[in-house]
Steps between C-alpha positions, in 0.01 A plus 500: 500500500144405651449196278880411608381546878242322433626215383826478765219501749283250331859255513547606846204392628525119282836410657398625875179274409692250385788515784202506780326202324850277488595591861114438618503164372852356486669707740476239802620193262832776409542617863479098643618349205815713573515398854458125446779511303730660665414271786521179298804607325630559850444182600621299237855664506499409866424174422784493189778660748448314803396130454523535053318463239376145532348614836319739302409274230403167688313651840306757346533523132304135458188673624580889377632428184226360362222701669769799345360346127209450546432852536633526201338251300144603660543867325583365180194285487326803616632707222485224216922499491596179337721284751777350297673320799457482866698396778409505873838416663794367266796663767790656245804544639636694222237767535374470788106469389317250656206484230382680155172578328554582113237669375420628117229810483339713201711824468189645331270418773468771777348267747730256456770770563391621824494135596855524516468748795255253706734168366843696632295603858327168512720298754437825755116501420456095554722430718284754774214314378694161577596649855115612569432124390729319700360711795179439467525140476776438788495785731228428778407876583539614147170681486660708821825569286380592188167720573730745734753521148115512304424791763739726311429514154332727494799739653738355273238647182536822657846458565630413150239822380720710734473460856822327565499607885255333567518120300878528642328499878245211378747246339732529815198470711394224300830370505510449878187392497525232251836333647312484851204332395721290276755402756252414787463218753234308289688492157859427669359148592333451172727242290240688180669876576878323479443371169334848365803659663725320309298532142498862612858546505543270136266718358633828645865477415398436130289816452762708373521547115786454264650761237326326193158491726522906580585590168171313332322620747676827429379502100097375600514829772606756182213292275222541828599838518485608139126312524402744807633799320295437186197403662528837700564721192161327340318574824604838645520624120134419501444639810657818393337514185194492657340204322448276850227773581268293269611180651288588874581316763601179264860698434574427865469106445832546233697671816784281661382689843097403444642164629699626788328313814539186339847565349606581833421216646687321291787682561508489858420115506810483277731783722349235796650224356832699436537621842487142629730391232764741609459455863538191443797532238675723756453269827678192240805757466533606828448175633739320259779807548500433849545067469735514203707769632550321856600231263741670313659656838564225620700315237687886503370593184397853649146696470339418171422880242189373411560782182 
């Protein structure tokens, strides 16, 4: 009964390990990635049920659709997946896709496996990294805008670790703050901020993911997941055993949380980049809601369900 404790605890304290270690360092991309898609998929069924499809397609899906696969096709490079085929925007009106990227990987090949996880999130990852970009090079105050959204990383690290209250208050602070600097005097005259708000709202109605992109991102999660428990069981068994006693102060360089300053930066710079994403992402709905459902009122089509 001891050993059987023993081991139940030893188990017990791998998966809370493990559950900490997944939530620490992808826990903002699943809490935003969530939230830009809701928002884009919002959007675009506005879009569909107001002015249709072909609004959808030919004012923002030029721009989005292609920025969509290319987040894609980054993440297999990344992971050494094997593109087969790859278009940026062929429009189907049969399916409704507006672009594709085939992709071949080794089954036996773990890396390549949790690539799928990365290649299914990818158009959420780059295209915040496209956002930041377009920002940076065609907002005027963008150094304003994005070090008060920079300000809070390191709230949204604590946050996702378990002090929700408290990120909650900083991203709607930040929120507030972020669409006043954006939408000031200065910028509004700027012909530069028109055109990033219009790549803004191309790339944030095509953020959202489609079933086949959630379920291979679905398969790399289990495969990144099985890799965290294993690694765990090596180290914690060790641990347990004893054996990193003779190891010093070297056993501490083989700890995920020996690296967490620098990890966490990363993280935050990332949950940044997210925030301003979404805000973004949500101004394009609400903005769009508003325009295409005066347009639908008044050729007495009614309020559009945006679900």
């Amino acid at each position: 009964m001891v050993y059987l404790n023993s081991v139940a605890e030893f188990l017990k304290h791998v998966l809370l390990t493990t559950a900490g270690q997944l939530i620490w360092l992808l826990g903002l991309l699943f809490v935003f990635g969530l939230v830009l898609y809701i928002f884009a998929r919002f959007t675009r069924l506005t879009y569909i049920k107001s002015a249709g499809r072909k609004m959808d397609v030919f004012f923002t899906g030029w721009i989005g659709a292609p920025v969509h696969e290319l987040g894609h096709a980054i993440f297999c490079v990344i992971f050494r997946h094997k593109i087969s085929e790859i278009k940026l925007f062929t429009p189907n009106s049969a399916d409704g896709t507006l672009g594709y990227v085939n992709h071949t990987y080794n089954p036996n090949s773990t890396y390549q496996k949790i690539g799928n996880f990365f290649i299914g999130a990818g158009p959420v990852i780059f295209g915040s990294v496209v956002l930041y970009a377009a920002l940076y090079h065609l907002v005027p105050n963008k150094d304003t805008i994005f070090s008060g959204i920079e300000a809070q990383s390191p709230v949204l690290v604590n946050g996702i670790r378990g002090d929700y209250a408290i990120a909650f208050g900083a991203i709607w602070d930040t929120t507030k703050l972020t669409l006043s600097n954006l939408f000031n005097t200065q910028n509004l005259g700027d012909f530069r901020f028109w055109i990033f708000l219009y790549l803004a709202i191309c790339i944030a109605s095509h953020m959202d993911l489609s079933p086949p992109d959630i379920k291979g991102a679905g398969g790399g999660l289990i495969s990144l997941i099985l890799l965290f428990i294993i690694v765990n069981i090596i180290i914690i068994g060790i641990e347990y055993a004893g054996i990193s006693n003779h190891f010093g102060s070297w056993w501490n360089y083989l700890k995920l949380e020996s690296y967490a300053p620098g990890i966490n930066k990363w993280v935050g710079l990332f949950g940044a980049l997210f925030v301003f994403a979404s805000i973004i992402s949500g101004l394009n709905f609400v903005v769009s809601y508003i325009l295409l459902t005066a347009y639908n009122l008044i050729r007495g089509k009614g309020l559009i369900n945006p679900l």
